[in-house]
Phi, psi and omega in degrees: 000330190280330200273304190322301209297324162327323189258001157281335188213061168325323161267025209217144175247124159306110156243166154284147176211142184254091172228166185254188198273297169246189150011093177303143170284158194290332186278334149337323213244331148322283174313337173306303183301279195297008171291332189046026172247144185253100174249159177228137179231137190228172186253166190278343163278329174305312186276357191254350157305341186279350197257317172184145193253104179299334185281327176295273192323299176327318209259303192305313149308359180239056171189002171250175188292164173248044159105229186293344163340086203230158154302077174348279180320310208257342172080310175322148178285188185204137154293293168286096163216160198276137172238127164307088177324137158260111186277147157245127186229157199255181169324312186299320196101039181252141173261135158233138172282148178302328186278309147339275175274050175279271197320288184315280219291301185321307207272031175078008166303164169198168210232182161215110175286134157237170160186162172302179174284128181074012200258004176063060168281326168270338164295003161263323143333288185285326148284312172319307178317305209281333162308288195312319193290315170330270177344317185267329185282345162287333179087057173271324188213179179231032142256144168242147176274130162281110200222120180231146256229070200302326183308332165298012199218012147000078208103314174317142163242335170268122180282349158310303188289332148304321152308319199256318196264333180325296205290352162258329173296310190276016175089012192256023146109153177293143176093330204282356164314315210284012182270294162340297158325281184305345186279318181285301214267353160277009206077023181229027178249079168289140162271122197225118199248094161292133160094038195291321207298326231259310151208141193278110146350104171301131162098003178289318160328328166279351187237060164317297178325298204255050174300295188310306172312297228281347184265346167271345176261013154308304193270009170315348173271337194283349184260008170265307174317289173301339173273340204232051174216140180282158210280003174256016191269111210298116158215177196214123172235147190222146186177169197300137187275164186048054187270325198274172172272348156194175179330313219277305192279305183327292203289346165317301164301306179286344188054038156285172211178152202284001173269030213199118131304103213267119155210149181253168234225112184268125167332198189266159134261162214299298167326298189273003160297303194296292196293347153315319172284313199316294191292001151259021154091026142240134220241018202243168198264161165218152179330150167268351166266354167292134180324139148236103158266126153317312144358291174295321177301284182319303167349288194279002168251007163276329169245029142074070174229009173260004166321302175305330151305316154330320161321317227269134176299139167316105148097042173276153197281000000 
């Protein structure tokens, strides 16, 4: 194959490359050697590292904060929490599971998450993230998940520049978006867009009239995102729900589309209230008229304040 291609592109030099599923074996890489032909022989993560090296990136992005995912008490962000399943459900009344849309985005599906404030829209992200990443480092799938802080992007319209300051904020080095970038437009990226709510144009508060221009022209990088991503690549954009004034401006502003599955993030159930708390060190019943947010719950059990629910009389104001 090296010598066809030599007499085809006379002016161009050819190598070869051998590569396997895992690690060459020492007699693979012998016969490599002593072939004295130029070939190279690499494993399939050694060759898919030359377009971007996901494992790097992967372990770092899993060690920077995750869009609002914060130490209630203390306000710091946290990497490490136990997260507690969220069902999701679409327009239809259809329920999805974390693992569903896992599955679904891996295979280029895409969504729009809305949810409410405290409603765990980036701790469900952020299992997604950590799924998706399990999955590719088993070589379960040849797509990785890309996950970005939208609130980190503030002004931005280009998703390259974006990408580029994403990939120096988590440590995977300056210049190294363009790794990403190739990554993204080859397909081998799913996308998960944190935050649309988080930015809003400065100074849009003062300009009540023109709320609808300043929130679309907000969103341009996230409309960008989705136009300069190939169309079998998996993405997830997630915000507040009733940020837009209806369905309509939304799917406008984002340049969402009938290929983007709309679903929102259903509170806790009673169960999952229990097991919520259960990983915070509370083990007593609480009242059926307290929210279950996650947001409000973790507050109030870091400030030992659900004692105090407990407290409150059966049908008080």
């Amino acid at each position: 194959a090296i010598k066809f291609w030599e007499e085809r592109e006379p002016t161009k030099s050819a190598k070869g490359w051998f590569v396997t599923k895992e690690e060459l074996t020492a007699d693979q890489a012998t016969i490599i050697r002593d072939s004295k032909a130029r070939v190279v022989g690499v494993s399939f993560d050694q060759f898919r590292a030359k377009l971007v090296n996901a494992k790097e990136y992967l372990d770092l992005r899993g060690k920077y904060p995750f869009g609002s995912v914060a130490d209630p008490e203390t306000g710091n962000a946290v990497v490490e929490i136990k997260y507690v399943e969220l069902n999701m459900v679409d327009t239809d009344g259809h329920l999805y599971s974390v693992d569903g849309v896992t599955d679904a985005v891996q295979d280029g599906k895409r969504f729009v998450l809305l949810g409410d404030y405290g409603s765990g829209k980036s701790s469900t992200m952020r299992e997604i993230f950590l799924r998706l990443r399990k999955k590719y480092l088993a070589n379960k799938t040849l797509v990785f998940p890309i996950l970005l802080n939208l609130r980190d992007h503030l002004g931005q319209s280009d998703p390259v520049e974006a990408l580029d300051r994403h990939a120096y904020r988590i440590g995977f080095g300056y210049n190294r978006g363009t790794e990403l970038v190739r990554a993204m437009r080859a397909g081998y990226a799913v996308l998960l867009l944190d935050g649309f709510d988080e930015i809003a144009t400065t100074g849009w508060a003062s300009r009540t009239k023109k709320l609808r221009e300043i929130r679309k022209r907000s969103m341009e990088l996230v409309k960008n995102f989705i136009e300069q991503t190939p169309l079998e690549g998996g993405i997830i954009v997630s915000g507040r729900a009733h940020f837009f004034d209806n369905d309509e401006e939304m799917t406008t502003s984002l340049g969402t589309g009938k290929q983007f599955t709309l679903v929102n993030l259903n509170d806790f159930t009673a169960e999952q209230v229990t097991d919520f708390l259960a990983a915070k060190g509370w083990h007593e019943a609480v009242p059926s008229w307290l929210p279950a947010r996650p947001l409000l719950l973790s507050y109030l059990a870091s400030r030992n304040l659900l004692r105090q629910t407990l407290e409150v009389d059966a049908g008080s104001d």
